[in-house]
C-alpha positions as CSV (number, residue, x, y, z in Angstrom):
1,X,6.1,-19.4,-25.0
2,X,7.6,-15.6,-24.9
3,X,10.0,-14.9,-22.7
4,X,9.1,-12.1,-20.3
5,X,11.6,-9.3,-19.7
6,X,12.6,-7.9,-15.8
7,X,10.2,-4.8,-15.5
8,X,12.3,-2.0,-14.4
9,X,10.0,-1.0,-11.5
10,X,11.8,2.7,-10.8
11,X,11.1,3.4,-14.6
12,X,7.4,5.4,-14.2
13,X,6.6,4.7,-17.6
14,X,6.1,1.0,-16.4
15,X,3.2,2.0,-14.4
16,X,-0.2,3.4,-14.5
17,X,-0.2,7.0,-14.6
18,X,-2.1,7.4,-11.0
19,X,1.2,5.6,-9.5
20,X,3.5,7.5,-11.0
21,X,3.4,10.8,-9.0
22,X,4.7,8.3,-6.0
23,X,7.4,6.2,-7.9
24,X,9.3,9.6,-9.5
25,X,12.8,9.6,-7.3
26,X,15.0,11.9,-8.7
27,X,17.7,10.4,-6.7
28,X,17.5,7.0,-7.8
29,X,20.8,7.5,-10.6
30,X,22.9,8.3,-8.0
31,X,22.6,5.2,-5.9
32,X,24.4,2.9,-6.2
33,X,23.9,-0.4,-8.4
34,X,22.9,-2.5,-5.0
35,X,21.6,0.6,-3.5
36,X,18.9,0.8,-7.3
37,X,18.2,-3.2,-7.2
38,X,17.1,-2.4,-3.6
39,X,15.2,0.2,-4.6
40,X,13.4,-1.2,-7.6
41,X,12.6,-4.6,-5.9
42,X,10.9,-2.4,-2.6
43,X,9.3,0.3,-5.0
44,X,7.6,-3.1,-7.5
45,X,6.2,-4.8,-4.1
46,X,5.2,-1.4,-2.3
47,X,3.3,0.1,-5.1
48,X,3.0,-2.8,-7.2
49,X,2.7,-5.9,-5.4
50,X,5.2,-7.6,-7.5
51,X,6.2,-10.1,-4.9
52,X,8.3,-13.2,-5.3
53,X,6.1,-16.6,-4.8
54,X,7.7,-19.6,-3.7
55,X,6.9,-22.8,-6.3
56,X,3.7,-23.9,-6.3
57,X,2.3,-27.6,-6.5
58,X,-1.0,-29.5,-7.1
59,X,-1.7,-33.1,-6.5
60,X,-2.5,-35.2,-9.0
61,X,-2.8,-38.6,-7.4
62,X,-0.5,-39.2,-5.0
63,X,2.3,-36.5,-6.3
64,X,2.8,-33.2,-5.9
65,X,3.3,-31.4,-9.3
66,X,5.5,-27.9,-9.6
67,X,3.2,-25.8,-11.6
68,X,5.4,-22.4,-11.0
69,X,8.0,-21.4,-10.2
70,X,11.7,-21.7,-11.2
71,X,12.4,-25.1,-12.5
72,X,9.0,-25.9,-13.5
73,X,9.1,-28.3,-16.3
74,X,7.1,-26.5,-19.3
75,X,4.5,-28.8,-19.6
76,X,3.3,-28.7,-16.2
77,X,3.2,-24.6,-16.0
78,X,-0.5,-23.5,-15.3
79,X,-1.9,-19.8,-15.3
80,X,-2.0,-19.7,-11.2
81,X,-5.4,-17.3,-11.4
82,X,-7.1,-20.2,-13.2
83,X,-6.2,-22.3,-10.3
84,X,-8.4,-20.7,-8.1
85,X,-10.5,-24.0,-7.0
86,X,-7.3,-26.4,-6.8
87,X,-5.5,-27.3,-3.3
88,X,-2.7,-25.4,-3.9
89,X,0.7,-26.6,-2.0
90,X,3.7,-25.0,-0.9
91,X,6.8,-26.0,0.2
92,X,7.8,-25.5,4.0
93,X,10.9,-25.1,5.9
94,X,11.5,-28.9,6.3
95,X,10.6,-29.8,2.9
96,X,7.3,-30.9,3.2
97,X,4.0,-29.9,1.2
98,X,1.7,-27.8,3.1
99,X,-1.5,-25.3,2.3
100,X,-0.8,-22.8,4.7
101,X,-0.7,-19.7,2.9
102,X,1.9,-18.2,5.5
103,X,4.2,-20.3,3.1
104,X,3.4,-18.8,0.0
105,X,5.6,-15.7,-0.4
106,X,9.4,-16.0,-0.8
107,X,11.6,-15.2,1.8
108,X,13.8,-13.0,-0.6
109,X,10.9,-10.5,-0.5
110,X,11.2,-7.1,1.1
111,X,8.5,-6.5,3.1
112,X,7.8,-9.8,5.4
113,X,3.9,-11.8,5.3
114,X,2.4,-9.3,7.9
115,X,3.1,-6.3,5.2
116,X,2.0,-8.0,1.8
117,X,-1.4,-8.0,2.6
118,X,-0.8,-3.8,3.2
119,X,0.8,-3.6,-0.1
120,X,-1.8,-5.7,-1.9
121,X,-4.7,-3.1,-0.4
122,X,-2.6,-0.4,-1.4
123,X,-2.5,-1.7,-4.9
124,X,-6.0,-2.4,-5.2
125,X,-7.0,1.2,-3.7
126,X,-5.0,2.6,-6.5
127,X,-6.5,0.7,-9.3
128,X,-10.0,1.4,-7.6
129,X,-8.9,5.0,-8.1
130,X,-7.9,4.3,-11.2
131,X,-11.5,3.0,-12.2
132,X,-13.2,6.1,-10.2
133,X,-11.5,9.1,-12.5
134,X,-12.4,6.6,-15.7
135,X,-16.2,6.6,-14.2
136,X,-16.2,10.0,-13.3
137,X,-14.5,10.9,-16.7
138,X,-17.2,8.3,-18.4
139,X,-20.2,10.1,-17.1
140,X,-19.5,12.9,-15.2
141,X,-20.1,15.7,-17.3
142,X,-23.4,14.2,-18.2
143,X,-24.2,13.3,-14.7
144,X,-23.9,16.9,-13.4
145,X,-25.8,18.4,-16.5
146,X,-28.8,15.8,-15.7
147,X,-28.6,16.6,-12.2
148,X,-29.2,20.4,-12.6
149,X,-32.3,19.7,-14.7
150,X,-33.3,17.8,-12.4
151,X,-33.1,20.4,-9.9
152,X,-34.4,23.2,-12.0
153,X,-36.9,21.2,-12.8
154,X,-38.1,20.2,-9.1
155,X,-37.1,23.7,-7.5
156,X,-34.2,22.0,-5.8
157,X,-31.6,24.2,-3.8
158,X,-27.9,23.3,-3.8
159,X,-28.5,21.7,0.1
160,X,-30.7,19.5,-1.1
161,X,-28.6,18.5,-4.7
162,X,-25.7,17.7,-2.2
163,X,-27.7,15.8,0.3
164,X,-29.1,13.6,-3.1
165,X,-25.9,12.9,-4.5
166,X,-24.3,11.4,-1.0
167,X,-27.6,9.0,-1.7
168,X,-26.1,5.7,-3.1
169,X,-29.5,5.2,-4.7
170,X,-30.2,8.3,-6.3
171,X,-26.6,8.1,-8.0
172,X,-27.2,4.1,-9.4
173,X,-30.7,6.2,-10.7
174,X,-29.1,9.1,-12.1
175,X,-26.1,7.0,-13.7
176,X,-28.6,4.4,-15.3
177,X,-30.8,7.6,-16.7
178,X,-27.5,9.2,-18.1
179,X,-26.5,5.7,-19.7
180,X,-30.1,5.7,-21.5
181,X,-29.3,9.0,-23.1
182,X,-26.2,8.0,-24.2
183,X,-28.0,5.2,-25.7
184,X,-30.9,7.4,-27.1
185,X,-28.5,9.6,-28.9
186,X,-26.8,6.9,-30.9
């Protein structure tokens, strides 16, 4: 098993290039070294959603197994996103296994429960970005070249090429004609 390095979360070339326009603090060598750790641990769970989880258990039986975490005993460690379907247990205040979710996340995290649920969204929203210039970039050309044939060839204006593009359906059309193309010219 490799042994994973600390990601330096204030470094942008750690991160996908979309994020990095909102990561770049010029300020950040002049802090100090408690004032950076800070830093770096807010910036990897604001834009990154790198929070801290608290060990996580199964039960197999009637005991409750540590498959992550610190101190997990190595052959016990699972991949947590292939444990999807399992009851997955967490450790409360008092010690005691429970499901509730609210006990998942660390305490040593930044921003509290009510905010990782924001962060997480705002993580997503940037990959989703990420994926939309990749589409765009994919197809687009393409897609606008097929789209003004289109409306040469029907005597369309550009009121009525705008008001078919906000169609959902016309796009999913338009994007499956430009993939057959692609296809055509291969």
């Amino acid at each position: 098993m490799t042994n994973k390095k600390k990601k330096d979360y204030l470094n942008t070339s750690n991160h996908p290039h979309e994020r990095r326009e909102y990561i770049d603090y010029d300020y950040a060598r002049k802090l100090s070294p408690e004032e950076r750790k800070w830093l770096e641990k807010f910036t990897g769970e604001y834009y990154g959603a790198a929070f801290e989880i608290r060990p996580t258990y199964v039960k197999e039986g009637r005991r409750h197994i540590q498959i992550s975490g610190k101190g997990v005993k190595p052959e016990n460690k699972r991949d947590l996103r292939k444990c999807r379907k399992l009851d997955l247990y967490y450790k409360d205040e008092k010690g005691k296994y429970t499901m509730d979710k609210a006990y998942k996340y660390s305490d040593a995290n930044i921003h509290g429960n009510d905010l990782i649920s924001v962060c997480n969204g705002r993580t997503n929203a940037i990959a989703r970005d990420m994926y939309n210039k990749a589409y765009k970039h994919d197809v687009g050309d393409d897609m606008t070249d097929l789209v003004m044939e289109y409306a040469e060839n029907n005597g369309l204006g550009p009121e009525e090429i705008a008001l078919m593009l906000e169609d959902e359906e016309e796009k999913i059309r338009l994007f499956n004609m430009v993939k057959k193309r692609k296809k055509g010219k291969k």
